[in-house]
C-alpha positions as CSV (number, residue, x, y, z in Angstrom):
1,X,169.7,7.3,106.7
2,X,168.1,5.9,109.8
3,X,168.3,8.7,112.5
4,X,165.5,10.5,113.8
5,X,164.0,13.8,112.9
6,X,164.1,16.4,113.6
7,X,167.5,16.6,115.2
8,X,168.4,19.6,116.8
9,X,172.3,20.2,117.1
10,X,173.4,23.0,119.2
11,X,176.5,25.1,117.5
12,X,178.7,27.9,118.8
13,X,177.1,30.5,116.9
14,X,173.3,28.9,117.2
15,X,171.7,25.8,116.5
16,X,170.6,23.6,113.3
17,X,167.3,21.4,112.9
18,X,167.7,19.1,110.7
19,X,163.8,18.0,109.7
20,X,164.8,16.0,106.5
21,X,167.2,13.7,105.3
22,X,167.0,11.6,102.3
23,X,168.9,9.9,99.9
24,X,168.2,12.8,97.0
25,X,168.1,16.0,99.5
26,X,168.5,17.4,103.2
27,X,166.4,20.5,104.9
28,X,166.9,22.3,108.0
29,X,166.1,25.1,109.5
30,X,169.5,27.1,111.0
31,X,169.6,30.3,114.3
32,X,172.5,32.2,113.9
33,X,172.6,34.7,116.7
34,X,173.3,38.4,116.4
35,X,177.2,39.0,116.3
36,X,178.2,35.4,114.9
37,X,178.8,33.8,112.4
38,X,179.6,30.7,110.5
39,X,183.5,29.4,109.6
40,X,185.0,30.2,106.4
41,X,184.1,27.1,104.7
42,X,183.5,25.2,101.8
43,X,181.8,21.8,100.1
44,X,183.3,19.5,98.3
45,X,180.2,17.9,97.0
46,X,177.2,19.6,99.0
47,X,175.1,22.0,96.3
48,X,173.1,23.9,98.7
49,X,170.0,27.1,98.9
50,X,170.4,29.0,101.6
51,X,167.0,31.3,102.2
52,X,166.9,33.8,104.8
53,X,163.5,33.5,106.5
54,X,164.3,36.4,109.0
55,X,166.8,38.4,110.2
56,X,169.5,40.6,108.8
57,X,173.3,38.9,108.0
58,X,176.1,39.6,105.9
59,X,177.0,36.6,102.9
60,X,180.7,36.4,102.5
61,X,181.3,34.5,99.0
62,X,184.2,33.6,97.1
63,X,184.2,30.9,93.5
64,X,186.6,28.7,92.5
65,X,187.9,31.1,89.6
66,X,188.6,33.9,93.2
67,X,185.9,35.8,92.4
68,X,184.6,37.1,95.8
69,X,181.7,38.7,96.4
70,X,179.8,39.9,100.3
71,X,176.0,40.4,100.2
72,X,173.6,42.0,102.8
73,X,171.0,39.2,103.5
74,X,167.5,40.2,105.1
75,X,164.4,38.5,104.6
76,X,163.4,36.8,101.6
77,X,167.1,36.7,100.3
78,X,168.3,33.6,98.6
79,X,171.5,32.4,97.8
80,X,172.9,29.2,95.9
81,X,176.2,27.8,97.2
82,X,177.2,25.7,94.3
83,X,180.3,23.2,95.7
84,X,184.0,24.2,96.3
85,X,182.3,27.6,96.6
86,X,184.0,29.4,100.0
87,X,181.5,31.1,102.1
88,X,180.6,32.6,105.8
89,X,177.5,34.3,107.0
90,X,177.7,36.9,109.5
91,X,174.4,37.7,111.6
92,X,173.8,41.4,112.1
93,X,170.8,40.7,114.4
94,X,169.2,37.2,114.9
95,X,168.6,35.3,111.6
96,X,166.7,32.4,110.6
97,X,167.4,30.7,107.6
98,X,166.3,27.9,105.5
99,X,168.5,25.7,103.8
100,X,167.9,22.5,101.2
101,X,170.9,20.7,100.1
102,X,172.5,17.5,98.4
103,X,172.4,15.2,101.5
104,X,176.0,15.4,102.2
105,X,175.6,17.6,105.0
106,X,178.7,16.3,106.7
107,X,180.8,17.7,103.4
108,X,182.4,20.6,105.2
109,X,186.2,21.9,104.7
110,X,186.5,24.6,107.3
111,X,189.7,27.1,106.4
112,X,188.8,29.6,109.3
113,X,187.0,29.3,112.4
114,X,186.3,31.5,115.0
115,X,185.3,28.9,117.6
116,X,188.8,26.8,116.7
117,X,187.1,23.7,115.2
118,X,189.7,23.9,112.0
């Protein structure tokens, strides 16, 4: 895992910096802007902690048993997205959140999109 950090990649609804990536983990630091939000998605592999530094967003979640569950997210609200675990996060105003992961951070099966990258 050669490339250099951080790396800043621009998305439809924001932008991620990534500032590490090892062989045992992954951390970034990801802007959603206020009225966006992520695809439906899940990992197939990728066991990932989502904190929510600042800002206020709604967490869409759904198991692999169907259980589905939406949370309001503001700061200091954590969440662990365990794999084949669907979920989206909707921004209600700006939000910053932290996220460490398994380093499979290309390990994402989008199912809906509202930027058409499906």
């Amino acid at each position: 895992m050669a490339e250099k950090l951080p790396q800043k990649t621009e998305k439809p609804w924001g932008h991620e910096l990534l500032f590490a990536h090892t062989e045992k983990y992954a951390g970034a630091v990801i802007f959603v802007r206020k009225g966006h939000r992520f695809s439906l998605h899940y990992h197939e592999e990728l066991d990932e902690t989502l904190y929510v530094y600042q800002g206020h967003a709604i967490m869409e979640m759904e198991d692999a048993s169907g259980n589905q569950t939406q949370v309001e997210a503001t700061s200091g609200t954590c969440f662990r997205i365990l794999p084949q675990t669907k979920h989206r996060l909707r921004a209600i105003e700006d939000t910053i959140i932290f996220r460490v992961s398994t380093p499979g951070i290309e390990d994402t099966v989008r199912l809906t999109d509202d930027y058409g990258r499906v």
